[in-house]
Structures are given as C-alpha cells and as structure tokens.
N, C-alpha and C positions, 0 to 999 in steps of 0.2 A: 504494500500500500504506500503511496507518495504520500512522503508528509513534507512540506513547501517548506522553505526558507525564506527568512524576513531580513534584510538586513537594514537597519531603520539608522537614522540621523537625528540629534533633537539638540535644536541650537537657538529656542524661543528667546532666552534672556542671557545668563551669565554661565550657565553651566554647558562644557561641549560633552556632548553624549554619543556612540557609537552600540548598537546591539546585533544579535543574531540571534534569532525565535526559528524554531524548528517548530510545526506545529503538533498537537494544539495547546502543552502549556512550557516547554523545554527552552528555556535560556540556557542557550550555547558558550555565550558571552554577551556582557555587560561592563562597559566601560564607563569612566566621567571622569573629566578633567575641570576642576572647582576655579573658579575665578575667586573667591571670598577673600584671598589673601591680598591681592590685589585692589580690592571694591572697600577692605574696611577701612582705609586710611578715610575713606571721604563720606564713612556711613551709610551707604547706600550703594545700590546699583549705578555705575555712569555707562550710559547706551555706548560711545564712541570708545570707551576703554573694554567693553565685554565685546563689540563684533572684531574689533583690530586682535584681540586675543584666541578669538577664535579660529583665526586663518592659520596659524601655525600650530596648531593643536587637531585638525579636523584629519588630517591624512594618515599621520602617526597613529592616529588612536582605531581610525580604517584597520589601518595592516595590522595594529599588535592585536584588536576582536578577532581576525579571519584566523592570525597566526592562535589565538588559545583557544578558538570553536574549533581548529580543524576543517576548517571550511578553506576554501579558493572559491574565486570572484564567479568563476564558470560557474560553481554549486547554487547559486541564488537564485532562485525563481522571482524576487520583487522586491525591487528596493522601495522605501519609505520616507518621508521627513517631516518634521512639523511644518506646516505651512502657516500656522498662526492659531491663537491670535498672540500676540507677544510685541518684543523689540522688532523692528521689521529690519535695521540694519544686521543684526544677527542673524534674524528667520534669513534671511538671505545667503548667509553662508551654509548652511546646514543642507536649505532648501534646492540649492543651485549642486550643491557638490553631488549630493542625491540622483538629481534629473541626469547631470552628466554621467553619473554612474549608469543609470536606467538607459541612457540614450548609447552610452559605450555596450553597454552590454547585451542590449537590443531587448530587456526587460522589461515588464510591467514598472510601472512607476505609481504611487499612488501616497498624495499627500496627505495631513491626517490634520485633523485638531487637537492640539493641546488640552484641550479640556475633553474630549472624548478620551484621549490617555487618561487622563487621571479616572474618571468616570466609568470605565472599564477596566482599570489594573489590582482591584481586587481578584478577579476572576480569575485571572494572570495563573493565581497561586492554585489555582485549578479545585477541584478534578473538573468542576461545572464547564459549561458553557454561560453567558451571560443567561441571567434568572431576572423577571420582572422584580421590583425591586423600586425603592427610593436612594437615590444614593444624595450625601453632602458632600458636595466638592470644596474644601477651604482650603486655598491656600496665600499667598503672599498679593494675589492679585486678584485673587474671585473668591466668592461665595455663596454659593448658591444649592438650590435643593432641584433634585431631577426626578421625574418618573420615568425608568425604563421600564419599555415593554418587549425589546429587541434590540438588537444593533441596529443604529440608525434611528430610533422609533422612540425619539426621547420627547416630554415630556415638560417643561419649565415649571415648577412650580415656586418658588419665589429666588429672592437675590437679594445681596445686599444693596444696599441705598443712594450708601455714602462708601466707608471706609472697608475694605475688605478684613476679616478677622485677622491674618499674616499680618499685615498694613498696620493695623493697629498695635500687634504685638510688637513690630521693630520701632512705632512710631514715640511708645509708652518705655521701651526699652530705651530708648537717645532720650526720653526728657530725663531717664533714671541715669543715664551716662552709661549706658551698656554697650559692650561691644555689639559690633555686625556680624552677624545675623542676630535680631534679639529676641527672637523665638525661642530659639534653646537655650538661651541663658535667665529668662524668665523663667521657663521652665525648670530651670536645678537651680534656681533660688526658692521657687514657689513649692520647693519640696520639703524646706526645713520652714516656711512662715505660716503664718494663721489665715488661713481664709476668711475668718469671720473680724478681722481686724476692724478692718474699712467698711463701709456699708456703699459699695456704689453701684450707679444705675443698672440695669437689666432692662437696656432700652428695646421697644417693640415685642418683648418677650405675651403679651396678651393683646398682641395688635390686631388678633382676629385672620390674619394672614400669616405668608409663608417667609417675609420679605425680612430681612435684616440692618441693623444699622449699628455702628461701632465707634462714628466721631464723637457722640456725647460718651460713651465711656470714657474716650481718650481726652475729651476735653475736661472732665470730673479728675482726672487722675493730675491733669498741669495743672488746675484753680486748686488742689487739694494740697500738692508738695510745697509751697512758700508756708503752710500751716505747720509743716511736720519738724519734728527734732526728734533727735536721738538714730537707734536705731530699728530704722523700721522700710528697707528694703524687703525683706524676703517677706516679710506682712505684705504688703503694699501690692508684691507681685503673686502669691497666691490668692489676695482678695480681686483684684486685676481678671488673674487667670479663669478664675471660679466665676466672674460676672460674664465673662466671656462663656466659657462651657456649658451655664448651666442656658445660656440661650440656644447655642447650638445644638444640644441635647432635647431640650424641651421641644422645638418648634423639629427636630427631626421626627421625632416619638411619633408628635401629631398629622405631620404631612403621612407618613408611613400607614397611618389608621384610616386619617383621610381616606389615601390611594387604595387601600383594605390590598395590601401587599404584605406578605410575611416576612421580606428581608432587606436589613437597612444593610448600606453599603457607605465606607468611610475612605476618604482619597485626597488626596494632595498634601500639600510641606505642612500644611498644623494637623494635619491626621497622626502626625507620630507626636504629637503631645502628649505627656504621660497621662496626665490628668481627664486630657477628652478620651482617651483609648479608654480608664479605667470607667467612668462615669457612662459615657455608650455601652459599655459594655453591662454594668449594671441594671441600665433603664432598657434597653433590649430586653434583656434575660424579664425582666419585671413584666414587662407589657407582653412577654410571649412571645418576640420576634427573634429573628434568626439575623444576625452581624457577621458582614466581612467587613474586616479592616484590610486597607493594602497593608504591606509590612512595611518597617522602617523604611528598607532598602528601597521600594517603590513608593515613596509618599513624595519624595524630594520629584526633582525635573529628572529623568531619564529616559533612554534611550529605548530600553525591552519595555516600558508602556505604549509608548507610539508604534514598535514592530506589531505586541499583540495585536493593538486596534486597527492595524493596516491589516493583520492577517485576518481577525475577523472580516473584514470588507471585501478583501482579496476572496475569500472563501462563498462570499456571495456573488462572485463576478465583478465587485465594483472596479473600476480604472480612472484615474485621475488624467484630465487631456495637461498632457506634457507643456502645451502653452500657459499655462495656470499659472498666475503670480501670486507670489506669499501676501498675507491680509495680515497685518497689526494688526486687526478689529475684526477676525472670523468669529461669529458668532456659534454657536452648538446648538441654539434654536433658532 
C-alpha cells in the first residue's frame, strides 16, 4: 500500500521549519531553526530581521530533514508551505522555496494555512483521522474557537476582539520586564504564586457568545503595578494566568455543548501552558468530553503540522495552482 510523502516548509513568522510526514500519522523528521535569540534584544518579533534570517537557514535545514528521514528528493510525492496568514516577507521565503521545489521536481504542490496546522495537529499524534470536534486555537497571534466537521469543513464560532491571548501574555510579560518570549516565563513564575492574589477582570467570560477579549486584562495589570510593593511577581503572574484560563476554558466547555460535539481539541504556542493543559483537562473530564491537546512539540510554529494538513488535503485530491501568492491575511473561514 503507498503511503505518500509530505515534505512541508513553515516560515509564517520567526521560526524556519523543515518536515517529512509519511502518511497517515509518521514524522520522519522534524526540524526548527529558532530566531528568539536574535528577536529578544528588541522584545518582540522585527519582520525584516526574521525573513533576512530565514534565507540562510531554509536549504541547510532541507538537506539535514531528507539526510535523518532517509528520504531523497525523488521519494516525495508533494511538497507543502505555509502560505499565510503570517509575516508575508517571510511566508515568502518558505512559500517560494516550496513551489520551486514542487516545480523542480515536477510534484504536486499545495499550500496550507497556518491556522488549519494548528487546528488539525492534535490528530497529528494519531491513531484518529480528524473527528468532529470544537477545537481553540490560541496562540501568539489568534484566538479563536472552531467547529470541525471534516477537513476543510470548518466552522467559526467566535474570536478574539482585541488582543490575542499569546499577545497579551508577552505584552503583560515587558510591563513585568520579562524576557522574550513571555509566555513561558509567566508560566514558571505563575507556578510558585497565588492565583487568588489579585482579583482581575475575566472580561467577556458571560458575554453570551463565543468571542474573546484580553486588552482590558492587560490594561488592569499596567493601572495595577504603580500600586504594588514588595514582592509580588509570581502572585501577579498566576493571578494574570488564571484570569486568562479560566476564560478560555469556560467559553470552550460551552461552545463544545453548544456544537453537542464530544471532543475538544487544544492547539497553538499557549496550548502548552501548564496551567490551561491542567485546567482543560479537568473541565473536559467534568463535562464528559473527550481532549486532544497537540503536545509540546507541536503547539509552537512547525513544520510536521502544515505537512499533516497538506497531507490530509493531498488525500482528498486537493492541489494548490502553482501561481498562488502567499496572503499575510489568509483567512481559515
């Protein structure tokens, strides 16, 4: 039986990524080459310092995936790339290297969304096929709740407003003076502090909808610190973390009952937060639903989430026309 080969590209923002998916759930290899060491001098992501970094990183990291899958370029049945939505000077690199790969090798080509990776790389860890399901996608730049009913056949059920949950964690992190990326370091602060320290908002959490909002958190947390003395970071940051969770948790629970779907699905860069992995996990189990989390390894930007979601699509016949240009602003609905 032919099981197809993926070899995907994912160069949306700062991270270079290379994979090879054998199908239907066998990473081959999985690469990533981290800009963060780079990006934290200036706190943030800078667009023109992540795609100039990426050009000398995207071929290397080619040949060292083919050299530890075992694979040669002939073996690939369909090359992959993100096509957006993301930085577009980057989607450009990733997305271009791809085509020409597709076009040298006289291969199916077929671009992907970024957010359908995240949104399907629970499955990833198999043995399933994708399963109807609500998934919350949060990461550094979206948040939003999905109804799958298939590949392809998704769903919008709400979004955030304003600030993305990621967004807010690294935005709450620079007023506390945290290094970049400040997701993880909230996180292993807010693991020795008190959650119930601070009392702050849990804005929209009874909005009646699916829809999210995280600047008035973030803005509670700047009017709050000129008040504070002593010490009371790791307070600060698990009462933070926990006003964040218990929203994303709450409004998933209820989209989930809504959709009268038995399985929530959890994905992108804050899905590996300790605190939302334990807390889903508890209120799942409560309500009687059934939880995939992607793993650590796949929650970040990579490479083997955009292969799967191309191989899913591959396996329905889809093809992306080769003139296709990368979209900063591809939407998933």
């Amino acid at each position: 039986m032919n099981r197809p080969l993926v070899l995907a590209l994912e160069t949306s923002c700062d991270e270079t990524a290379v994979a090879i998916l054998r199908a239907p759930h066998e990473v081959l290899a999985s690469e990533i080459a981290s800009q963060i060491h780079l990006h934290r001098q200036y706190g943030g992501v800078v667009p023109e310092v992540a795609s100039r970094n990426h050009l000398p990183r995207i071929r290397p990291l080619i040949e060292l995936v083919l050299q530890r899958s075992g694979c040669s370029l002939t073996e690939i049945d369909c090359v992959a790339a993100t096509r957006g939505p993301g930085l577009l000077t980057s989607l450009l690199v990733g997305y271009s290297a791809a085509k020409g790969l597709a076009i040298g090798l006289g291969k199916p080509f077929i671009g992907v969304n970024h957010l359908e990776g995240h949104l399907l790389s629970p499955f990833l860890q198999g043995p399933d096929q994708p399963l109807p399901s609500v998934g919350l996608i949060v990461s550094g730049g979206h948040t939003m709740l999905v109804r799958l009913t298939g590949v392809t056949s998704y769903t919008l059920l709400g979004r955030t407003l304003d600030d993305a949950a990621g967004e807010a964690f690294d935005k709450v992190a620079k007023l506390l003076g945290l290094p970049y990326p400040g997701g993880p370091e909230i996180d292993r602060l807010a693991n020795r502090g008190n959650p119930k320290r601070f009392d702050l908002p849990r804005s929209m959490v009874n909005s009646g909808d699916f829809n999210f909002s995280f600047s008035g958190l973030k803005t509670a947390v700047r009017y709050l610190l000129p008040k504070l003395e002593g010490d009371f970071c790791a307070d600060l940051c698990a009462s933070f973390q926990e006003a964040v969770v218990e929203v994303l948790v709450q409004k998933t629970i209820r989209a989930a009952k809504k959709s009268e779907v038995k399985l929530v699905t959890v994905s992108g860069g804050v899905s590996a937060n300790s605190r939302l992995r334990s807390k889903m996990t508890e209120a799942t189990a409560a309500a009687g639903l059934d939880l995939k989390l992607a793993s650590p390894s796949l929650s970040t930007d990579n490479a083997a989430m955009i292969a799967y979601a191309a191989l899913e699509r591959f396996s329905l016949g889809y093809r992306s026309d080769i003139h296709e240009d990368a979209d900063p602003n591809l939407k998933l609905i």
